[in-house]
N, C-alpha and C positions, 0 to 999 in steps of 0.2 A: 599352387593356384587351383580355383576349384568355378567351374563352369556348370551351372549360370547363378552361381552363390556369390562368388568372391568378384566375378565378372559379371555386369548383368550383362540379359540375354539381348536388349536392345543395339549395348557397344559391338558387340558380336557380328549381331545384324548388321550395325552400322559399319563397318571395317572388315567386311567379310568381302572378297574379290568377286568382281564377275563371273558369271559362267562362260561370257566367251573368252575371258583371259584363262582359265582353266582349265580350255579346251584348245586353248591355240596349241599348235606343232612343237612353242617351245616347252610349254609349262605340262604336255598330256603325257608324255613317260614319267613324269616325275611318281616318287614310289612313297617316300618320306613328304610329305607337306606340315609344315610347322607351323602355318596356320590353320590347319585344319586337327582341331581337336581329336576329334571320334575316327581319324583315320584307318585306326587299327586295329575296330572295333569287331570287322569279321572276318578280320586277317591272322592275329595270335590268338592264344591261349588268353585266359587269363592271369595273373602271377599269383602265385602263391601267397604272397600277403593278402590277397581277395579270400582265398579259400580258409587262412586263419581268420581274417578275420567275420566271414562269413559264420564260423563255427563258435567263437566268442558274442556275436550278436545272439546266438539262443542259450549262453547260459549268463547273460547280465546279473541274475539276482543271484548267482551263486561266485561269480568273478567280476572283479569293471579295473578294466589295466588300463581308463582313459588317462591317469596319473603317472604311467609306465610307456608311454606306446609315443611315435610322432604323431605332429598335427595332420599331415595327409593320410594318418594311417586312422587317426581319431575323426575325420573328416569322411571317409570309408565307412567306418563303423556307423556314423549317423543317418546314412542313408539304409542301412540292415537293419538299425536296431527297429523292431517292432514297435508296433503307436500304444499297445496295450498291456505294456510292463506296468507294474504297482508303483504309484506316487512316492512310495516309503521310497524307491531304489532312486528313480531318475530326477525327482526334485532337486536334491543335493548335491547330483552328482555334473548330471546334464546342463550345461550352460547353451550349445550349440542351438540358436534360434531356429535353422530350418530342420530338426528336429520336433520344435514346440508349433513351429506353424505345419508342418506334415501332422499332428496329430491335430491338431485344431480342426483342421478342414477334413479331416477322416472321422473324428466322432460329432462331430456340427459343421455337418456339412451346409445346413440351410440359411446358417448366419453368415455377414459381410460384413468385414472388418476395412477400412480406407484408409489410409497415411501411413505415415512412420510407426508401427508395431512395435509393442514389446512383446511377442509371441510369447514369452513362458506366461507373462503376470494373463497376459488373456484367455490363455490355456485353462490357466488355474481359477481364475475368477470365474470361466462359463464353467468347469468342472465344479465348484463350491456352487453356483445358482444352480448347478440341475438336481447338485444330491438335495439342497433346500429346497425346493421347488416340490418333489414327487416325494418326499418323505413323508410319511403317515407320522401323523403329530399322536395317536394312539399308542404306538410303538416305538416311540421315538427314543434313539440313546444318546444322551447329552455327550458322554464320554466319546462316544465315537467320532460326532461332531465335533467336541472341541478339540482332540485330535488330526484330524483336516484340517479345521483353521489355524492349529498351531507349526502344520508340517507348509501351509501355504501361504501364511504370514507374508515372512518377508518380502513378495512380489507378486501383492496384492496391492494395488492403489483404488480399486474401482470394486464395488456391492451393491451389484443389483439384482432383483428378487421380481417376475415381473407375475407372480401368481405364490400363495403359499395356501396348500393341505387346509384346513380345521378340523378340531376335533368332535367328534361323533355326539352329535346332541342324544343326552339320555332316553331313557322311554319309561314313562310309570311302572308299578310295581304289576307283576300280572294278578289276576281277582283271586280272593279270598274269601274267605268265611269272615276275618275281620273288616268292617268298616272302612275301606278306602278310597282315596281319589286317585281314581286310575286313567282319567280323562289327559290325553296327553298334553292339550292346551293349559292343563296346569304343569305343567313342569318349565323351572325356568330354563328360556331359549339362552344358550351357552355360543361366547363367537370368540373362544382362545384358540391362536394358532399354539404352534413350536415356537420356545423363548428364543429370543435370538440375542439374548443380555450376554451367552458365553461364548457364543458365536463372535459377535464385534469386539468382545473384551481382547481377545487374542488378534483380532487383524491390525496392528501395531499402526501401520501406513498408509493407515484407509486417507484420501483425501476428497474419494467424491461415493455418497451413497445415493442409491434408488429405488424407492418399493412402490408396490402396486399389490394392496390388497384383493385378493379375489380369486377365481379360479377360471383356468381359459379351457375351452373348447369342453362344455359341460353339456352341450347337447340337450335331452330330454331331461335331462338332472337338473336344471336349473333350480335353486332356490335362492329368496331372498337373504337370508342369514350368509350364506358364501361369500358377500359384497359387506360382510358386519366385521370388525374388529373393537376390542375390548378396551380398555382403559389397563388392565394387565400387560394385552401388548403394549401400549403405549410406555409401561412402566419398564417392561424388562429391554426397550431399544433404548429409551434413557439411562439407565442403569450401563445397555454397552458404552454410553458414548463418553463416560466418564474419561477414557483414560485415552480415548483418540485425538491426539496433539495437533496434527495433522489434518483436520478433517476441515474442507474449504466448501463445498457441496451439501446441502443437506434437499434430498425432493423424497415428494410423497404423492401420488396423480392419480385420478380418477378410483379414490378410496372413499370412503367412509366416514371421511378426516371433520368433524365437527370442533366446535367453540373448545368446549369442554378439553377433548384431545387436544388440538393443538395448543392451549396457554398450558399445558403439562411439557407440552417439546420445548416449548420457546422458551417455559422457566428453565429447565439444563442447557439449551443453547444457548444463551446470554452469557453462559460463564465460561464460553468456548470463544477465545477472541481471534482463532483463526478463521471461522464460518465467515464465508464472502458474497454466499447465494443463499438463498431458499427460494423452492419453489412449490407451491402449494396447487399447481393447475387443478382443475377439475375435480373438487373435493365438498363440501360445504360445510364451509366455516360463514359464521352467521357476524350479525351487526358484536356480540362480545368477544369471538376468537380475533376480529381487525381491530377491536380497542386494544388488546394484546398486542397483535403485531404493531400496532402504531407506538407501544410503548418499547417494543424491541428494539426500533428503527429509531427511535430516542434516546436511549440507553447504550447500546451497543455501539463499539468502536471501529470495526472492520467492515460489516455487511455493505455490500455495492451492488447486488443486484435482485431485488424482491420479484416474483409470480406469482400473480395471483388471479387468474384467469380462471374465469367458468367458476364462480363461488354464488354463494345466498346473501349476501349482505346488502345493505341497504343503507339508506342516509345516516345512518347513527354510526354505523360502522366507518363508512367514509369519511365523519368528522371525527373520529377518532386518526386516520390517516394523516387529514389537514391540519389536525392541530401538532403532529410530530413534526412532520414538514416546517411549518410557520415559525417552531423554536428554535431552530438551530438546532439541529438532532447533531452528537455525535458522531453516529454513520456517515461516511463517504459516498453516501446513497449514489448510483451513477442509472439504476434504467429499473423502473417500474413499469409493470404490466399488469392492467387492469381488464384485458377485453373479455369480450363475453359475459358480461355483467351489466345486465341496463337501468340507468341511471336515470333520475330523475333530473326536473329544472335543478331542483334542489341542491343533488351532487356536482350538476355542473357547478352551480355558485360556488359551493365550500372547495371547488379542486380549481376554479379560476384563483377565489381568494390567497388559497393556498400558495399557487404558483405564482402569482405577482408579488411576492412574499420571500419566495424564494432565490436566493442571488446565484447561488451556482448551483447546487444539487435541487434535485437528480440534472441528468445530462440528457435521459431517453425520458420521452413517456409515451406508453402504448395502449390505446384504448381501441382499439377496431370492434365495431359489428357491440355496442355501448347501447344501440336505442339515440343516439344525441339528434335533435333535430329541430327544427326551429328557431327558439328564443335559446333551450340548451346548446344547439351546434353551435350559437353567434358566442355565447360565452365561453365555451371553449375555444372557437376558434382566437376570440381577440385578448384572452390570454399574451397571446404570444406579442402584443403591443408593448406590455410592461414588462414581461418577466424575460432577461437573460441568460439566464442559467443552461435552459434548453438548444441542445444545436439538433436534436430529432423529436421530430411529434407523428407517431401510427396515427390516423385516424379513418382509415379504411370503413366501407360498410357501414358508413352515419352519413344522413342525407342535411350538405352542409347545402343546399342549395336556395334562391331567394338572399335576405337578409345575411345571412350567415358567408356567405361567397364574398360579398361587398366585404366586408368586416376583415375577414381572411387577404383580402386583398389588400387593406390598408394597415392590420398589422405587420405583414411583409413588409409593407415601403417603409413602415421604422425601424424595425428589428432586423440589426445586422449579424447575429450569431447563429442565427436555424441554418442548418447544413442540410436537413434532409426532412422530405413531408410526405407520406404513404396518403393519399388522396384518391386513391381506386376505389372504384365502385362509389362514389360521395355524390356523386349528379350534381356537378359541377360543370361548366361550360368549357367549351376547348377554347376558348379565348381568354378565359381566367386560368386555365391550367400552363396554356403556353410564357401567361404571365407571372405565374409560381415559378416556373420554369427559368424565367430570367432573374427575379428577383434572388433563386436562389445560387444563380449561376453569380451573379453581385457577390453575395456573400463568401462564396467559397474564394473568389479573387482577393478577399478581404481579411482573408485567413492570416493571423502572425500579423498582421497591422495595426498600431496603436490608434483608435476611434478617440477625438474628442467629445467629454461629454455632452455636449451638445447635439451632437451626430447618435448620439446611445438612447438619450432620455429629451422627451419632448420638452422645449427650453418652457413651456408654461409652467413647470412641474420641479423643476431645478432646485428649487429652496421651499419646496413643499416638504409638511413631514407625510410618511407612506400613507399612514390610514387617511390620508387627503386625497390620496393617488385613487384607490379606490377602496371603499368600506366594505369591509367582509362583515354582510347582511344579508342571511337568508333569508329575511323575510322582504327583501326588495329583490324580488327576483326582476324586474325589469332593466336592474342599473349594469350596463354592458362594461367592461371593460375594453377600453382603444377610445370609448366617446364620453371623453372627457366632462364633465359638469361643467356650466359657465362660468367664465374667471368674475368674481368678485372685487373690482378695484379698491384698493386699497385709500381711505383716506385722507 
């Protein structure tokens, strides 16, 4: 048994005696205490299996008797061995976690790691992002790289990269006697990093990646071009992800990411039917990269959760969304994120249309800090009249207030499936929030209870066909969803 590894340090705590018991007449001659660990700490020697093994901790790369030795004697050694032995030795050999978490926190010391750890694969993953990180794409030796990802393969599940080098923009020819243009604004501006095609080809077990083009803490260096990446890049991470089986994560944040790049990712990801997310945050993909995505999200048979926050797109792009949505996409679609993208009357219509369209998916929709307000707030708010599908709607940071409050309040009293409404910062009344507040507190009671349809869909509307319910018509931007058209009687 090995303290405070094999024992945590809190049972310890917990189950450790008092100090007046400790101290009383009967328990204070005692010499031997057996629960007391360390008691013999500045009493003997140390034994001799310390000082072998003390001596075998500095020649590891020449001997390793962890295949030879007992477990408290291999338990010994992990606390000796040095955090800066060569990967070739201790990868293969080293299983021992608080070995891999003693080096973690000795050569990154600034990162924080929370939950249940797989210390070696984190070890190895921040080692693989720092040598890619600081490596000169000038000098770069592919061999050497793909040696690293082939010795850290096996327990790697995670590749993130949160800055990468570029290479050295050329400089004109210097002057001559012959006729040339040595103006350096004529030379084409060059934005390749390091391929990373041989890189990913080898991490077998990748299942979630992360990159962030650019370069951090540049100081007076600052240049535009350092925030640029090529269409090359873009070719040679496609090219890795051919043979990653495994790969459920695919993000790419605050890059350079346009139309062009991204329908190059999403034509190789489409043929990856394990990918479950993408996320695109902070990038600009225009109105034709989301007619792409919206063809992904119809096409594709796994993905569940789309980001796509802080983008450039605009109505054309968003109808390219609403009409995935509207056909029965494939996809298991379960939480889109649209915020920080502000939206017209327009977009509201086509994402109201959308959603009252929609019978079950998505499950989330998150639009915070959108621009919605007004006659847009009321359409998206009363959305949630018709559509089912949603049990959370974000809509933080949009000012639902006026007509749009009203609307919100009467979608609620019909719709019994929303579980959850982010409504901060909206300027809204605390007298309408206290009554979100209960109507949602309804719904959660109502959770696992079969609704007649009556109780689900407004009885005027029962034997109606949907495009009756309500016409997805962008050019009537005044027609609200929840306020119904007058019933027409029948003759």
């Amino acid at each position: 048994m090995k303290v405070p590894y094999v024992v945590n340090m809190n049972i310890y705590e917990a189950y450790a005696p008092l100090p007046t018991m400790t101290m009383s007449p009967a328990e204070a001659p005692r010499k031997i205490r057996a629960e007391d660990f360390d008691w013999d700490t500045n009493m003997t020697p140390a034994p001799l299996t310390y000082y072998a093994a003390l001596q075998l901790s500095r020649m590891f790369h020449i001997i390793n008797p962890l295949e030879k030795i007992l477990q408290k004697d291999i338990d010994m050694l992990m606390d000796l061995y040095p955090d800066d032995i060569l990967l070739k030795y201790t990868v293969p050999y080293i299983k021992d976690e608080q070995y891999w978490k003693r080096s973690f926190v000795t050569k990154f010391p600034t990162k924080r790691e929370l939950g249940n750890i797989f210390w070696k694969g984190t070890y190895l993953s921040a080692y693989l992002q720092e040598y890619l990180e600081s490596v000169n794409p000038d000098v770069f030796r592919e061999d050497e790289a793909v040696e690293l990802a082939g010795l850290v393969s096996p327990y790697i599940y995670f590749f993130g990269l949160n800055q990468l080098q570029m290479v050295r923009q050329p400089k004109p020819p210097l002057p001559s006697d012959l006729v040339e243009d040595t103006c350096e604004f004529s030379v084409p501006k060059v934005y390749d990093h390091i391929p990373l095609e041989p890189v990913l080809a080898k991490l077998y077990n990748l299942q979630e990646i992360s990159l962030v083009f650019g370069i951090n803490n540049l100081e007076d260096r600052y240049q535009t071009r350092y925030f640029e990446f090529s269409m090359a890049d873009c070719d040679s991470i496609c090219r890795g992800l051919e043979d990653l089986r495994h790969l459920r994560i695919f993000r790419i944040n605050r890059s350079n990411l346009d139309c062009s790049k991204v329908k190059l990712i999403l034509q190789h990801l489409v043929k990856k039917a394990s990918i479950e997310e993408l996320d695109f945050n902070h990038c600009k993909i225009g109105d034709y990269g989301m007619k792409a995505l919206g063809g992904f999200i119809f096409i594709h048979e796994n993905v569940k959760v789309v980001r796509i926050a802080n983008n450039r797109f605009k109505e054309e792009g968003i109808q390219g969304i609403a009409y995935a949505l509207q056909m029965k996409p494939a996809a298991p679609i379960e939480l889109l994120d649209f915020s920080l993208n502000p939206m017209s009357l327009e977009c509201a219509t086509m994402f109201a249309a959308a959603f009252v369209r929609c019978k079950e998916k998505p499950q989330t929709l998150i639009v915070n800090s959108c621009g919605f307000s007004g006659a847009s707030a009321e359409k998206m708010a009363g959305l949630l009249s018709l559509n089912r599908g949603l049990t959370r709607l974000d809509m933080a940071a949009n000012d639902l207030s006026g007509d749009a409050e009203k609307t919100l309040i009467r979608a609620l009293e019909r719709n019994k499936k929303i579980l959850k409404l982010d409504l901060r910062r909206t300027k809204i009344s605390e007298e309408s929030l206290a009554k979100v507040k209960e109507l949602l507190k309804r719904n959660k009671n109502l959770v696992g209870q079969e609704l007649e349809p009556s109780d689900d869909i407004p009885p005027l509307y029962l034997n109606e066909p949907e495009y009756l319910i309500w016409e997805y018509n962008p050019n009537n931007p005044d027609h609200i969803p929840g306020r119904y058209p007058p019933r027409v009687p029948e003759v």
